[in-house]
N, CA, C, O and CB atoms as a CASP TS submission, in Angstrom:
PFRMAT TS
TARGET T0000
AUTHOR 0000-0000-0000
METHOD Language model
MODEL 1
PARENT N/A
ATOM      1  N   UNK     1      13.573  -8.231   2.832  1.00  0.00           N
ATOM      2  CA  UNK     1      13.421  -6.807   2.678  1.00  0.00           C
ATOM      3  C   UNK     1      14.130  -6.333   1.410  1.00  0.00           C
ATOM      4  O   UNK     1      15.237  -6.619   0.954  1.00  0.00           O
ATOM      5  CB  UNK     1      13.961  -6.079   3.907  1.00  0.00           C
ATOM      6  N   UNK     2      13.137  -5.502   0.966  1.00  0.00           N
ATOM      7  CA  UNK     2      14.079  -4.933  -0.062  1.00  0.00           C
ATOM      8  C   UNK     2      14.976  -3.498   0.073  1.00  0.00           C
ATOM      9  O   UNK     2      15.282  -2.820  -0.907  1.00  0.00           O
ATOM     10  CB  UNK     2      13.224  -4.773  -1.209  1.00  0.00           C
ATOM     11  N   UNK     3      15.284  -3.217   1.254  1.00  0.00           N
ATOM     12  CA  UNK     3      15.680  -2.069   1.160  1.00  0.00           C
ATOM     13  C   UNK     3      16.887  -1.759   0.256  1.00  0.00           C
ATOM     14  O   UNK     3      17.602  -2.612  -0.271  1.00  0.00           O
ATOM     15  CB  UNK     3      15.840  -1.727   2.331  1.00  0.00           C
ATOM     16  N   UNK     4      17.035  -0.236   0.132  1.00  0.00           N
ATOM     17  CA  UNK     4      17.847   0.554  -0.867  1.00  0.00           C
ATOM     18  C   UNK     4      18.460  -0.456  -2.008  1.00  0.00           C
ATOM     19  O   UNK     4      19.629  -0.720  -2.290  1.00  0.00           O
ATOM     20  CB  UNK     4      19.090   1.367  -0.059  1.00  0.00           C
ATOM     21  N   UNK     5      17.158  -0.937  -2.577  1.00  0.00           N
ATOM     22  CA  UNK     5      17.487  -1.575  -3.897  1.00  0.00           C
ATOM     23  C   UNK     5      17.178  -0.557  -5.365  1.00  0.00           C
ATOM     24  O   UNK     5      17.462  -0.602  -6.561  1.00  0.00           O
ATOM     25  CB  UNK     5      16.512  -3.006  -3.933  1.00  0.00           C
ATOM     26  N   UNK     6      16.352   0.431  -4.340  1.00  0.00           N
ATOM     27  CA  UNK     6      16.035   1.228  -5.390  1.00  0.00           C
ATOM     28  C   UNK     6      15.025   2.754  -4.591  1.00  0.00           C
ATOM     29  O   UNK     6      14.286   2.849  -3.612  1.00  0.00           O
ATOM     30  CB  UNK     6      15.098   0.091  -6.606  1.00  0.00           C
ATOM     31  N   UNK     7      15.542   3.769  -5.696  1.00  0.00           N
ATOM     32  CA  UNK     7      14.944   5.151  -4.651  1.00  0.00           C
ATOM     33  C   UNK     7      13.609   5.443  -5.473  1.00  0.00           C
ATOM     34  O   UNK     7      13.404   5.776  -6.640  1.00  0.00           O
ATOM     35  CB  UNK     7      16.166   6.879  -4.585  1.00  0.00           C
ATOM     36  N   UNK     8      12.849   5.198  -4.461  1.00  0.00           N
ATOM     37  CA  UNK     8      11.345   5.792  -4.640  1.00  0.00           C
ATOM     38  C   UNK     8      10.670   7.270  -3.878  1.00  0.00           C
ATOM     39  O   UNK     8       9.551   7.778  -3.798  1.00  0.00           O
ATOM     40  CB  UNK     8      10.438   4.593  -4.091  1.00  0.00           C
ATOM     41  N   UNK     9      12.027   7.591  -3.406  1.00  0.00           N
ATOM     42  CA  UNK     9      11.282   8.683  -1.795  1.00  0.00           C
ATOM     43  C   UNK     9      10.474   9.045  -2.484  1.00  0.00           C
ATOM     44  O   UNK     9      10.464   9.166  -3.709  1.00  0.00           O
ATOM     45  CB  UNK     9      12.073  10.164  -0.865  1.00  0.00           C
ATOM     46  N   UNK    10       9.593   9.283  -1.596  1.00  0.00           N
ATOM     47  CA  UNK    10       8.491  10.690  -1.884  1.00  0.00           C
ATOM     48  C   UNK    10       7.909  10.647  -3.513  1.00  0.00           C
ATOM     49  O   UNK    10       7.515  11.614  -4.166  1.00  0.00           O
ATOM     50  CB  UNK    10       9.523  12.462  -1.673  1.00  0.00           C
ATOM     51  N   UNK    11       7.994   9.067  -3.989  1.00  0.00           N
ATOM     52  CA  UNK    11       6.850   9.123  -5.403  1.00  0.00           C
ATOM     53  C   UNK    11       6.049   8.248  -5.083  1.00  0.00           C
ATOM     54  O   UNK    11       6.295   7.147  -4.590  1.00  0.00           O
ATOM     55  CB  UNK    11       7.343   8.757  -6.988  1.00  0.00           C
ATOM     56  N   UNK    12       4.903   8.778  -5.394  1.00  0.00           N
ATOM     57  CA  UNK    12       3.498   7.959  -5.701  1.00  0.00           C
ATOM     58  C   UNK    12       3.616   6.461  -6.151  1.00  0.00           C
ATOM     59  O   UNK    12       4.112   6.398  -7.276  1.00  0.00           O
ATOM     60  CB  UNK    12       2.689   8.694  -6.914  1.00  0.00           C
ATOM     61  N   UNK    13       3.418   5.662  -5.803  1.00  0.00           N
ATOM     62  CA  UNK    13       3.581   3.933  -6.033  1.00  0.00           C
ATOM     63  C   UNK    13       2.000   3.787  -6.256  1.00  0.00           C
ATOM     64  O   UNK    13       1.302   4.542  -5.580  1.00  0.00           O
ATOM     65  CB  UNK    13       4.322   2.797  -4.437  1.00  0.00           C
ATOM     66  N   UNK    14       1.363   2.902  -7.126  1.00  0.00           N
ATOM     67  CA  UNK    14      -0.202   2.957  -6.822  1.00  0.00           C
ATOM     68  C   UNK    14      -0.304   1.128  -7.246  1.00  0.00           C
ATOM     69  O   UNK    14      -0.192   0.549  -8.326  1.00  0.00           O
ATOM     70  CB  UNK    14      -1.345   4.381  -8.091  1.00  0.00           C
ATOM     71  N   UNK    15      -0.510   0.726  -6.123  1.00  0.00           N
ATOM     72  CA  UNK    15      -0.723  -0.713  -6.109  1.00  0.00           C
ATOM     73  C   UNK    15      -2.167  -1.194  -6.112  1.00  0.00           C
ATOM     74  O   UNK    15      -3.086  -0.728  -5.438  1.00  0.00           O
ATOM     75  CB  UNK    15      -0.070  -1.258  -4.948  1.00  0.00           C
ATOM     76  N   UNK    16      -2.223  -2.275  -7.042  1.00  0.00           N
ATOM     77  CA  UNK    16      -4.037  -2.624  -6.957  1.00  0.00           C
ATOM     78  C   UNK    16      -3.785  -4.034  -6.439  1.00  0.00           C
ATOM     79  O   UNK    16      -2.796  -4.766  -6.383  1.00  0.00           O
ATOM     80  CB  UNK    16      -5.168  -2.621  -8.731  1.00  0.00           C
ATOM     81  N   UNK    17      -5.448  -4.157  -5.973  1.00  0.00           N
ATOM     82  CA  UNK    17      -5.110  -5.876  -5.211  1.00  0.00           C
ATOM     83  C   UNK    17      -4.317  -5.402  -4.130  1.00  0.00           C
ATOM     84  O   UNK    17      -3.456  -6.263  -3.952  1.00  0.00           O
ATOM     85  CB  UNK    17      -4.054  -7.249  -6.251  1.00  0.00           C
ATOM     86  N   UNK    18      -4.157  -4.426  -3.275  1.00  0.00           N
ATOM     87  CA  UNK    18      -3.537  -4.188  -2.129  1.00  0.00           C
ATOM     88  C   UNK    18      -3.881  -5.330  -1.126  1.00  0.00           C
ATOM     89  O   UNK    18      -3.031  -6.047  -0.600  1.00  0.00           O
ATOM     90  CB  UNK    18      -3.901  -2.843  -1.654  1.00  0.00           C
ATOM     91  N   UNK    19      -4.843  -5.391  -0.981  1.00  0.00           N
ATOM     92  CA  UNK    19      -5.202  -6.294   0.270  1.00  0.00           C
ATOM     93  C   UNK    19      -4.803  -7.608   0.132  1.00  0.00           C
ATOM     94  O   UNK    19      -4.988  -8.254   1.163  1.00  0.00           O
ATOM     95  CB  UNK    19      -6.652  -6.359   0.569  1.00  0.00           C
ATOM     96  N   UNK    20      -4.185  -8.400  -1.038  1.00  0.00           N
ATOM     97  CA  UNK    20      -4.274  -9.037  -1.118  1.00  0.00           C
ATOM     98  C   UNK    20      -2.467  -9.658  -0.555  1.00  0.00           C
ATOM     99  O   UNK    20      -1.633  -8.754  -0.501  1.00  0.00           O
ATOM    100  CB  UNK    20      -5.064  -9.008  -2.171  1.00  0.00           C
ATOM    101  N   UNK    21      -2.014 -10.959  -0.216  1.00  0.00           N
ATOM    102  CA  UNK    21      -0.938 -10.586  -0.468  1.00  0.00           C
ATOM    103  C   UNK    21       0.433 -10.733  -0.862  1.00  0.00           C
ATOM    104  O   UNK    21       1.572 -10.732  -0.396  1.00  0.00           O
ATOM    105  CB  UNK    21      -0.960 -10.342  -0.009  1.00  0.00           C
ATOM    106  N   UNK    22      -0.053 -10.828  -1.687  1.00  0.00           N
ATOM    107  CA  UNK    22       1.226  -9.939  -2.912  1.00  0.00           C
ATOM    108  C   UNK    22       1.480  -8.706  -2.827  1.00  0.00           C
ATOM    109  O   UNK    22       2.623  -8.264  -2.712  1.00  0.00           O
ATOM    110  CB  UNK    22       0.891  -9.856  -4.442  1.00  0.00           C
ATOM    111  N   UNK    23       0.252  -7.884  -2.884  1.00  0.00           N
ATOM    112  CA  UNK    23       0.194  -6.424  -2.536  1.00  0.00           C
ATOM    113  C   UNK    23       0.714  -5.668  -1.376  1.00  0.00           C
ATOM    114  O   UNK    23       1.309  -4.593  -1.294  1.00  0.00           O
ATOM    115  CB  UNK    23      -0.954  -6.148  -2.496  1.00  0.00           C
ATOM    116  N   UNK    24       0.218  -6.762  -0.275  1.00  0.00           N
ATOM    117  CA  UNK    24       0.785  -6.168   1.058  1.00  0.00           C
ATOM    118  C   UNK    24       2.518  -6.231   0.841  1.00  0.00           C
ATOM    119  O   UNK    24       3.241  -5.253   1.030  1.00  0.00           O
ATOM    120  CB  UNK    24       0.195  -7.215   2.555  1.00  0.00           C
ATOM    121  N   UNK    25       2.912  -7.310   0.495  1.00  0.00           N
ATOM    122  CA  UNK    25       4.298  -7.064   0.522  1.00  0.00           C
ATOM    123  C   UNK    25       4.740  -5.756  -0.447  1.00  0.00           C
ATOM    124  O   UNK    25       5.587  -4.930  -0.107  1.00  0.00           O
ATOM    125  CB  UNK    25       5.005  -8.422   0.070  1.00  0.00           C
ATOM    126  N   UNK    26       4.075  -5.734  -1.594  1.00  0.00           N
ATOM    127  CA  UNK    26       4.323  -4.700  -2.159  1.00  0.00           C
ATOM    128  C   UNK    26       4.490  -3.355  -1.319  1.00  0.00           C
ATOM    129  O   UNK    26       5.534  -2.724  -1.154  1.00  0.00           O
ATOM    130  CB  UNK    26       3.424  -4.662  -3.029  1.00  0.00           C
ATOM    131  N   UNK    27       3.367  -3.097  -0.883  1.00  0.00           N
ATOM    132  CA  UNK    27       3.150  -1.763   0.140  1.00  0.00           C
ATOM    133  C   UNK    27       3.942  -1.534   1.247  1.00  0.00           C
ATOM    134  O   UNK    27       3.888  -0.514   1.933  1.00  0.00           O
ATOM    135  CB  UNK    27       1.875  -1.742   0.767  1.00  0.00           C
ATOM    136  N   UNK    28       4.783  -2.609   1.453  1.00  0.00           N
ATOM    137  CA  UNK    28       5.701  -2.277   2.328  1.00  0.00           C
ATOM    138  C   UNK    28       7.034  -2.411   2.504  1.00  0.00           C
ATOM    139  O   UNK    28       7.713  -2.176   3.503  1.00  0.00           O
ATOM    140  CB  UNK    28       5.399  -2.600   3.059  1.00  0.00           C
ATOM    141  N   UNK    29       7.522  -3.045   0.813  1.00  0.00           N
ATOM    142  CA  UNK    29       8.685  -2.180   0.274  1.00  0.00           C
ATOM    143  C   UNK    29       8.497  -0.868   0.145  1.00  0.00           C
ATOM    144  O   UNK    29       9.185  -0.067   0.777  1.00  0.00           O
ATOM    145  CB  UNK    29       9.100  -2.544  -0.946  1.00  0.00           C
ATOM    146  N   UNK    30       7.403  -0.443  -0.812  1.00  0.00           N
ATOM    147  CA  UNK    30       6.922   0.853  -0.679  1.00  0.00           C
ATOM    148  C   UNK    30       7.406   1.925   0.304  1.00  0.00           C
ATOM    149  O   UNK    30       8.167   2.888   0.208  1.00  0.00           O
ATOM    150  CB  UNK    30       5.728   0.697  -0.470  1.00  0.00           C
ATOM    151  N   UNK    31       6.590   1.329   1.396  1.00  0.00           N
ATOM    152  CA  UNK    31       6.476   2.220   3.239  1.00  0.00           C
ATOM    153  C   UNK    31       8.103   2.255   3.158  1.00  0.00           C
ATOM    154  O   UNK    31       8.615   3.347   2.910  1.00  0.00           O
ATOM    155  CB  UNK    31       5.612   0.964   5.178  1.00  0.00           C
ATOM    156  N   UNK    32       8.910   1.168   3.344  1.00  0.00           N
ATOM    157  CA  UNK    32      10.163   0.419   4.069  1.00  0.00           C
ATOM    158  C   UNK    32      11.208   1.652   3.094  1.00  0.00           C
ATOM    159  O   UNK    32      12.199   2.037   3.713  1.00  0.00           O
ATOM    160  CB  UNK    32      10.406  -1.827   3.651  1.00  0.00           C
ATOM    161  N   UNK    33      11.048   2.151   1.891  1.00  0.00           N
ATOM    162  CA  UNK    33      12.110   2.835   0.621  1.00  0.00           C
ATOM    163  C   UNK    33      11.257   4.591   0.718  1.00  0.00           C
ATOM    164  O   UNK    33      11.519   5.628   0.109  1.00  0.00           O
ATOM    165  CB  UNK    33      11.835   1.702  -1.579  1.00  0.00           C
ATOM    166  N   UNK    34      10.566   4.386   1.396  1.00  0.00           N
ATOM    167  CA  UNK    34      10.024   5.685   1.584  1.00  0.00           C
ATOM    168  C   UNK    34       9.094   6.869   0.444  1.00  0.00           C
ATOM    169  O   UNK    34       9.051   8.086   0.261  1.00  0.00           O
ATOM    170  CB  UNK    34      11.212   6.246   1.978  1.00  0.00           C
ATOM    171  N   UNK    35       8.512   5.754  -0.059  1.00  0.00           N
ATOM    172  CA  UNK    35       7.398   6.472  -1.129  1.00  0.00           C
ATOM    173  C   UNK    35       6.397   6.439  -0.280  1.00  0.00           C
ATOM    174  O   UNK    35       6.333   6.266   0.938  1.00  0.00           O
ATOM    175  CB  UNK    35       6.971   5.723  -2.636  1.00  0.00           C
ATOM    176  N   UNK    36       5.380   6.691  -1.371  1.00  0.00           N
ATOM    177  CA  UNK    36       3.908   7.144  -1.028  1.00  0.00           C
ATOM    178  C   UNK    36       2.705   6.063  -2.123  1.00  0.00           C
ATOM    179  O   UNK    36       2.314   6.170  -3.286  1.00  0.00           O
ATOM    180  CB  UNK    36       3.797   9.165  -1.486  1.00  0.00           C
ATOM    181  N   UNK    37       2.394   4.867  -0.788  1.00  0.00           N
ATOM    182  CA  UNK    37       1.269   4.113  -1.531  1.00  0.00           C
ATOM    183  C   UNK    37       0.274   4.526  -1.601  1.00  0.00           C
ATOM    184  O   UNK    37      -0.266   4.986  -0.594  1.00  0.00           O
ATOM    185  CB  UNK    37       0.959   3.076  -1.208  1.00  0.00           C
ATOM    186  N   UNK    38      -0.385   4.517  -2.889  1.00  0.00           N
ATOM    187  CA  UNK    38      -1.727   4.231  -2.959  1.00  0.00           C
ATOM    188  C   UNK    38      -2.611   2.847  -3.162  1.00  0.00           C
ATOM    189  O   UNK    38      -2.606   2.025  -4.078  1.00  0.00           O
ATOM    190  CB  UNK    38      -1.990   4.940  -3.824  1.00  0.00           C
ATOM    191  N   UNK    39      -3.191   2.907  -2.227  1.00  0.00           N
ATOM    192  CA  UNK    39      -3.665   1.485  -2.378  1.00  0.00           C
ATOM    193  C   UNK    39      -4.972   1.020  -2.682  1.00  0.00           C
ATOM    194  O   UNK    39      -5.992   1.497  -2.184  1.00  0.00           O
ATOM    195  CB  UNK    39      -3.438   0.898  -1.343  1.00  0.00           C
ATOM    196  N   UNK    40      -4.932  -0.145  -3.705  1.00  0.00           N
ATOM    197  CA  UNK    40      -6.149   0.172  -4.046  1.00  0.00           C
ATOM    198  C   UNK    40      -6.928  -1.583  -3.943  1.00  0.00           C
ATOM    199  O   UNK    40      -6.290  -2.578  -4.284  1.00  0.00           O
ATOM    200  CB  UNK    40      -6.090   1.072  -5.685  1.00  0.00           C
ATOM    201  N   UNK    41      -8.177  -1.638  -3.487  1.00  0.00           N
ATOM    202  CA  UNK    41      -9.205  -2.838  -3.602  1.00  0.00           C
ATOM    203  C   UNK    41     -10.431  -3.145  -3.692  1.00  0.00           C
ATOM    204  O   UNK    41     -11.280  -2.502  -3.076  1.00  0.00           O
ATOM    205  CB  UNK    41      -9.169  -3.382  -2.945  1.00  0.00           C
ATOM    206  N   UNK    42     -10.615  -3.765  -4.161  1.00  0.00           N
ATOM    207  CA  UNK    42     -12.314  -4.179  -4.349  1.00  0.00           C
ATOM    208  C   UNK    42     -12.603  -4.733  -2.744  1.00  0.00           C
ATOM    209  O   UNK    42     -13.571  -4.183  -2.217  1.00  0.00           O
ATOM    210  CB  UNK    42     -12.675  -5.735  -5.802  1.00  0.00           C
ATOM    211  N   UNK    43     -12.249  -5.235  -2.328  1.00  0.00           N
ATOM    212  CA  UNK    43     -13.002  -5.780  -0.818  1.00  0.00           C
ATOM    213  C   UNK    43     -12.682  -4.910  -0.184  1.00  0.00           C
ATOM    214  O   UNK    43     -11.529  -4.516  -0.010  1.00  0.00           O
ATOM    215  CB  UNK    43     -12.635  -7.118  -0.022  1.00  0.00           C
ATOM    216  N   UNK    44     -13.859  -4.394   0.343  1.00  0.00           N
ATOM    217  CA  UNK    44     -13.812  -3.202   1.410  1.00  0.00           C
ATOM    218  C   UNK    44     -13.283  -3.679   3.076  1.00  0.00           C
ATOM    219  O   UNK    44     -12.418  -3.256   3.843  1.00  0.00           O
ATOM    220  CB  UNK    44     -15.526  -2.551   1.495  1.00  0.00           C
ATOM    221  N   UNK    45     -14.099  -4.552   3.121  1.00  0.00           N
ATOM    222  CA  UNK    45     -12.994  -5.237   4.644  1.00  0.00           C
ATOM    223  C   UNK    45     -11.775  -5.969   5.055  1.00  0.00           C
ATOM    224  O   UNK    45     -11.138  -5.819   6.098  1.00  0.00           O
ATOM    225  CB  UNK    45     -13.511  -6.048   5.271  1.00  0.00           C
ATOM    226  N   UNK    46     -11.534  -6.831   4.020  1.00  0.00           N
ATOM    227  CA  UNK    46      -9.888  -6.606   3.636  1.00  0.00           C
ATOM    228  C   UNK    46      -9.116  -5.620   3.794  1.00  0.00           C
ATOM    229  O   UNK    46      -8.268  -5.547   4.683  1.00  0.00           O
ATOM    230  CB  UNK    46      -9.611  -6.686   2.488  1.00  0.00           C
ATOM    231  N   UNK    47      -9.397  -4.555   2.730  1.00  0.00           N
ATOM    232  CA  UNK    47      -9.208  -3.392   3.072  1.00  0.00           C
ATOM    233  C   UNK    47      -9.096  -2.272   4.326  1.00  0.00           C
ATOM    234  O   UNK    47      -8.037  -1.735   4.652  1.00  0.00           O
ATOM    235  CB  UNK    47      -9.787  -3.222   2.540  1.00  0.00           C
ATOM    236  N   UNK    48     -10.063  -2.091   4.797  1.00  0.00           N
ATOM    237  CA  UNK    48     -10.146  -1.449   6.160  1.00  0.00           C
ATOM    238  C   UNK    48      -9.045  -2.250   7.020  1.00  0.00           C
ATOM    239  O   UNK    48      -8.204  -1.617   7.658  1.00  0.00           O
ATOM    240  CB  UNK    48     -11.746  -1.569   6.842  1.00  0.00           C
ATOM    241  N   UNK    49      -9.075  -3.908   7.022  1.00  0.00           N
ATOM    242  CA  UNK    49      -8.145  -4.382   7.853  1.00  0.00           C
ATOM    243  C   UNK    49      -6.540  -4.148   7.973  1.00  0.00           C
ATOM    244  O   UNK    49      -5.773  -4.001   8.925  1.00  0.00           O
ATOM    245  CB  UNK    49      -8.339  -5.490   7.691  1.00  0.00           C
ATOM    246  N   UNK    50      -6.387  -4.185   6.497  1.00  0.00           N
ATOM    247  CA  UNK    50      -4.748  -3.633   6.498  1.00  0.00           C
ATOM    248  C   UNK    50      -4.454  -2.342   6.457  1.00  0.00           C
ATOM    249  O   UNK    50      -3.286  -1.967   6.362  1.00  0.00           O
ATOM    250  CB  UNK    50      -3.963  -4.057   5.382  1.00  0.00           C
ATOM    251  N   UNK    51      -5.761  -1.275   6.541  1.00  0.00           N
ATOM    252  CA  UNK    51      -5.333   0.491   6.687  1.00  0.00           C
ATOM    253  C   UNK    51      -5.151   0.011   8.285  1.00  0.00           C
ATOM    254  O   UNK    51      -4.062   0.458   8.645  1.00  0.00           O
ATOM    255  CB  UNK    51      -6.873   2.138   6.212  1.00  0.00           C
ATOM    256  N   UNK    52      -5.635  -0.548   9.125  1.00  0.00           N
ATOM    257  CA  UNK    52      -5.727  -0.644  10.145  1.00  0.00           C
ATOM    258  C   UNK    52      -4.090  -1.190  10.735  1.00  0.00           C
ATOM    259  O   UNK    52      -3.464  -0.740  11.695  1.00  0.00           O
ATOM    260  CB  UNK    52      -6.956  -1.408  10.285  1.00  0.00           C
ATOM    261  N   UNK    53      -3.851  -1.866  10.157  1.00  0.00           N
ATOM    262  CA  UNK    53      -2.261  -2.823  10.383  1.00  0.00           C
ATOM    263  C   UNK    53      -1.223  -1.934   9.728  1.00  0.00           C
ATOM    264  O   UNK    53      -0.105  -1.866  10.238  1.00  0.00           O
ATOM    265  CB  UNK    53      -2.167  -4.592   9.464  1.00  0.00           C
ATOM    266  N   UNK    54      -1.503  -1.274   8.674  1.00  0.00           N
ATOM    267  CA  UNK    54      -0.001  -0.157   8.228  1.00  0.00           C
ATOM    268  C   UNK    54       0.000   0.797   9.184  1.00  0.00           C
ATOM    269  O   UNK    54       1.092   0.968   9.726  1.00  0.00           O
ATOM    270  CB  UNK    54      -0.019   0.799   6.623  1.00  0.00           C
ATOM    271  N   UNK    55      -1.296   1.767   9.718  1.00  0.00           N
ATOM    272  CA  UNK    55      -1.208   2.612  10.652  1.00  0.00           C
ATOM    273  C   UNK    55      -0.406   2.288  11.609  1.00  0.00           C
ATOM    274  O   UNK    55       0.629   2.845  11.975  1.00  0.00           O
ATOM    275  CB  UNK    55      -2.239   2.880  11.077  1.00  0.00           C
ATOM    276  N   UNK    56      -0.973   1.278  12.039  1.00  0.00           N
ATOM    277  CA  UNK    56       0.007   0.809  13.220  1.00  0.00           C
ATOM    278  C   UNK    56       1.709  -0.162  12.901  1.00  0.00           C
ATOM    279  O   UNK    56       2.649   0.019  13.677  1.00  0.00           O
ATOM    280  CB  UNK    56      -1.111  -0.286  14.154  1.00  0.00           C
ATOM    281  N   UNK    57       1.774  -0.647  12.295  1.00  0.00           N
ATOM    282  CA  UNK    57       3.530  -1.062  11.575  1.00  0.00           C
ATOM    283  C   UNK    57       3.582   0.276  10.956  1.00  0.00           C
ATOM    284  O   UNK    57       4.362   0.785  11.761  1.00  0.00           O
ATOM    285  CB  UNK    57       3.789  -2.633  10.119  1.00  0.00           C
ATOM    286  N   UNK    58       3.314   1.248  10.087  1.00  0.00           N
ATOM    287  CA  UNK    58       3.858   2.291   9.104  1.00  0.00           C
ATOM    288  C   UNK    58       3.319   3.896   9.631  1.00  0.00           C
ATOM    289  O   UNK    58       2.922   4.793   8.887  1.00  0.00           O
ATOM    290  CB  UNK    58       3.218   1.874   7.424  1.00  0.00           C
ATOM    291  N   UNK    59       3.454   3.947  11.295  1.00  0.00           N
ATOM    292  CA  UNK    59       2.437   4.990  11.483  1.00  0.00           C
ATOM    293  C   UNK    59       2.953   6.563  11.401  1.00  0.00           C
ATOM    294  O   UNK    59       2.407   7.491  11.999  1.00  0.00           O
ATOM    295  CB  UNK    59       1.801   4.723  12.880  1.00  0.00           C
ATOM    296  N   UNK    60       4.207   6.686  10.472  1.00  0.00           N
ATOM    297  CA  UNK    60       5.068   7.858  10.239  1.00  0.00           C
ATOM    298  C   UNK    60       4.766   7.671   8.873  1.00  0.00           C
ATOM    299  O   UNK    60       4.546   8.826   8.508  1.00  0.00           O
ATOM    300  CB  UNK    60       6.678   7.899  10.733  1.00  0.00           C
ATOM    301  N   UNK    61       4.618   6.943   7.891  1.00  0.00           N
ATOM    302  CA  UNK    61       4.932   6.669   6.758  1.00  0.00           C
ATOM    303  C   UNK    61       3.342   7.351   5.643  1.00  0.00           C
ATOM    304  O   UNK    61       2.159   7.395   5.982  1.00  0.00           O
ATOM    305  CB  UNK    61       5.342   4.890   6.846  1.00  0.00           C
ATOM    306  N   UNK    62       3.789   7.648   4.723  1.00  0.00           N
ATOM    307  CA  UNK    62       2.452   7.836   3.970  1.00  0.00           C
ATOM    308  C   UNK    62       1.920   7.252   2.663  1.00  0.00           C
ATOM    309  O   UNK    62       2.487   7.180   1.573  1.00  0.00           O
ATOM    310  CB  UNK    62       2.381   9.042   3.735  1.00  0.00           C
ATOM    311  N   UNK    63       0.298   6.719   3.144  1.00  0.00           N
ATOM    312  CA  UNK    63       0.059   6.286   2.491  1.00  0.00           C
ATOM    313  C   UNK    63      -1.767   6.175   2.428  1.00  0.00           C
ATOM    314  O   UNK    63      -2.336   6.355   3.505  1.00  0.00           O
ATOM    315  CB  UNK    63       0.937   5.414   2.600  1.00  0.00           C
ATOM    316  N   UNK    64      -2.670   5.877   1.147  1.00  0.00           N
ATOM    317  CA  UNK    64      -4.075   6.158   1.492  1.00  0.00           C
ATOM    318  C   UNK    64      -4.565   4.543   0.631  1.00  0.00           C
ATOM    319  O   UNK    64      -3.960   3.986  -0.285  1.00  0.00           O
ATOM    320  CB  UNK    64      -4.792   7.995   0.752  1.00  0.00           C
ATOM    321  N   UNK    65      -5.439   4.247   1.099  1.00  0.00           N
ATOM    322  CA  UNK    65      -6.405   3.212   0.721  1.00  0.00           C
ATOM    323  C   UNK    65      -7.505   3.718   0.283  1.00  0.00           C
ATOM    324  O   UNK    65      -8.071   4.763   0.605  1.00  0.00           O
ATOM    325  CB  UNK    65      -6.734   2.353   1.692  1.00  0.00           C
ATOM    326  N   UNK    66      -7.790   2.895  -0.496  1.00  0.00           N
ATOM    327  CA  UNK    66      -8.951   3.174  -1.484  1.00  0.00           C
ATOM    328  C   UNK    66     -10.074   2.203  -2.041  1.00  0.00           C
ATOM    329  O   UNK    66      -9.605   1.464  -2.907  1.00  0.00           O
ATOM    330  CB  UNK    66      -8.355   3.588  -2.583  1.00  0.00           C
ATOM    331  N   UNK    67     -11.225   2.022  -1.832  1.00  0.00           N
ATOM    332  CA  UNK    67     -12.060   0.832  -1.706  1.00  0.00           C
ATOM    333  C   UNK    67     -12.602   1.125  -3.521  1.00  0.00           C
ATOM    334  O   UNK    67     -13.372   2.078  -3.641  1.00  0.00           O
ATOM    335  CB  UNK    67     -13.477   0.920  -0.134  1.00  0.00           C
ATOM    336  N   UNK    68     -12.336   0.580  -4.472  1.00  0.00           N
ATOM    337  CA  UNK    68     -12.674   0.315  -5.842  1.00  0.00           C
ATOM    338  C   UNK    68     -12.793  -1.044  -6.467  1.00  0.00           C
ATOM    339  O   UNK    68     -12.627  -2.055  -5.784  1.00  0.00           O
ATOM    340  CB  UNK    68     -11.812   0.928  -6.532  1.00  0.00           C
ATOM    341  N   UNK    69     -13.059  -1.095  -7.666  1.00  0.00           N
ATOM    342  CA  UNK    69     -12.985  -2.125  -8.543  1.00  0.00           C
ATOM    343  C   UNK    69     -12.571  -1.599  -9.778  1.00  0.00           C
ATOM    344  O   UNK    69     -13.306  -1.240 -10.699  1.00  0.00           O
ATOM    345  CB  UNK    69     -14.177  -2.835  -8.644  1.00  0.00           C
ATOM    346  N   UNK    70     -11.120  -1.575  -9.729  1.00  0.00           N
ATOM    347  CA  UNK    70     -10.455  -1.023 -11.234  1.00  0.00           C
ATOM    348  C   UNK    70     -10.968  -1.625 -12.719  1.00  0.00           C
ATOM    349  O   UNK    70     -10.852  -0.889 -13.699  1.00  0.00           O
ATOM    350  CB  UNK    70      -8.793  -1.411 -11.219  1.00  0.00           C
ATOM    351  N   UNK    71     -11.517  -2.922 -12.868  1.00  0.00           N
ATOM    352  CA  UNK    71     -12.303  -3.107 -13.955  1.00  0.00           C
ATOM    353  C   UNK    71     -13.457  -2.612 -14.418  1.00  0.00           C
ATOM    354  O   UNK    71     -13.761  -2.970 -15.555  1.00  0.00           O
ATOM    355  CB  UNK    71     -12.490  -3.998 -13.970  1.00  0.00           C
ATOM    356  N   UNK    72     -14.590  -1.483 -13.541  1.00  0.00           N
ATOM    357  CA  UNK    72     -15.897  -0.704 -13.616  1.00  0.00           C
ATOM    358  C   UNK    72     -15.588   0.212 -13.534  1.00  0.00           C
ATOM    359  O   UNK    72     -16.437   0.923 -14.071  1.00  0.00           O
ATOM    360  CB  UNK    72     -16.885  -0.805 -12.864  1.00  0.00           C
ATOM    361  N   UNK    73     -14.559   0.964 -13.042  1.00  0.00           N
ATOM    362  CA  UNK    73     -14.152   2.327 -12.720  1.00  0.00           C
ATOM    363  C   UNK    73     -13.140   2.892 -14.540  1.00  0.00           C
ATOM    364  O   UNK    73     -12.644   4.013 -14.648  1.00  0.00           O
ATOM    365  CB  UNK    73     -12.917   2.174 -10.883  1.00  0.00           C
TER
END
């Protein structure tokens, strides 16, 4: 864990490759220091799967998923 290694409250974090994971751990230092992920991936069911798993581990915490491909966008 990384806690209080560093203060993020309440700023925007915007992680790409969320689903992947590297990302997931990312997103939940994130959740764990109390910012606000945005998360972002090209695989849409990947995706859906871990909005599904933070809700439930992070279900006070805020954060939004986002189904893209940052190289076309």
């Amino acid at each position: 864990m990384i806690k209080n290694k560093f203060n993020i409250k309440n700023n925007l974090v915007i992680i790409t490759g969320g689903a992947g994971l590297f990302g997931k751990t990312q997103i939940e230092a994130v959740l764990e220091n109390n910012g606000i992920a945005i998360v972002l991936d090209k695989n849409k069911e990947k995706l859906r799967k871990l909005e599904k798993e933070l809700k439930s581990n992070f279900f006070k915490k805020k954060f939004e998923c986002i189904n893209c491909d940052i190289t076309k966008e």
